[in-house]
N, C-alpha and C positions, 0 to 999 in steps of 0.2 A: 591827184598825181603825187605821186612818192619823190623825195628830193631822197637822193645819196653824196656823201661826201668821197670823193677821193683822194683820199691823202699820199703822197708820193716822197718816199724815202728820197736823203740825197745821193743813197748808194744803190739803189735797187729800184723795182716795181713798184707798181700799186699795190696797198696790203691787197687788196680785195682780187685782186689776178692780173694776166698781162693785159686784159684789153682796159684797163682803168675806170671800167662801166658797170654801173650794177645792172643786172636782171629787167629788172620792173622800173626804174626809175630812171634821173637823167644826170648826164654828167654836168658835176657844180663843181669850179675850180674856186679855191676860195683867193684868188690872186687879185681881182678886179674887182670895183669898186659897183657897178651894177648888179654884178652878182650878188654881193652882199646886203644891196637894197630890196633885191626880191626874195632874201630870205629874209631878212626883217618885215616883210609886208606878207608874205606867209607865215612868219613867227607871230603875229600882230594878230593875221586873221584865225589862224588853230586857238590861243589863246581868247576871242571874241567869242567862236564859235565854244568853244568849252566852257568859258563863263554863263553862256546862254544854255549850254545843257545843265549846267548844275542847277542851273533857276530855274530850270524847266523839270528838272529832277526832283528838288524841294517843292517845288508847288503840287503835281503829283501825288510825293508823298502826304503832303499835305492834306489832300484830296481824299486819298486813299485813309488814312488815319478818319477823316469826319467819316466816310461812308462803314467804316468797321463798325465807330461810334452807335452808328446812327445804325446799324443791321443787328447789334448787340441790345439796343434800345427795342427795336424793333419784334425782335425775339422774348423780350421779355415781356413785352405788352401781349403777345397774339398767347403765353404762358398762362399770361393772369387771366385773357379772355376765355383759354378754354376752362381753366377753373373756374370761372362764374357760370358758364354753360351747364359745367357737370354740374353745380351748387344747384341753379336754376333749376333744369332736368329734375333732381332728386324734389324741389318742392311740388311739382306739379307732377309729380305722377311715373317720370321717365319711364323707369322699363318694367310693362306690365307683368312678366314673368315673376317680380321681386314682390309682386305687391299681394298681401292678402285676401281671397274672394273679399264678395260685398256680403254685407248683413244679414242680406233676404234669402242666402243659402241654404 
């Protein structure tokens, strides 16, 4: 739920219009002593909640960083396996089209 503050001139309206209410949100007079406590206990809680995204953002990153690692790793291995195939291949024979008839022609 969205808090708005309404600030009231001592000569005039609400900045914000004549009815002294935002839109989306709810009228918070800042004159009283409970209202002040439940914007510190929503200031408390946005601030908990956004410390836990950051941790939760780093770890991720985190995450994400080993698994590039590890797919860059990965890529270089399955590189070198097909170059031993090709190597292999060429010892035995691979593609008959390359290779010279036999002897007894």
């Amino acid at each position: 739920m969205a808090v708005s503050f309404v600030l009231h001139d001592r000569d005039g309206p609400a900045r914000n219009g004549s009815t002294g209410v935002e839109p989306c949100g709810r009228n918070v007079l800042m004159s009283g002593q409970p209202e002040t406590n439940q914007l510190e206990q929503r200031l408390v809680e946005l601030e908990t909640r956004l410390t836990f995204q950051e941790q939760a953002l780093g770890e991720l990153n985190e995450a994400l960083s080993e698994t590039r690692l590890e797919a860059a790793a990965n890529a270089a291995l399955l590189r070198r396996l097909f170059e031993d195939i090709k190597l292999t291949r060429g010892d035995f024979g691979g593609d008959a089209a390359s290779e010279p008839p036999p002897p007894h022609y």
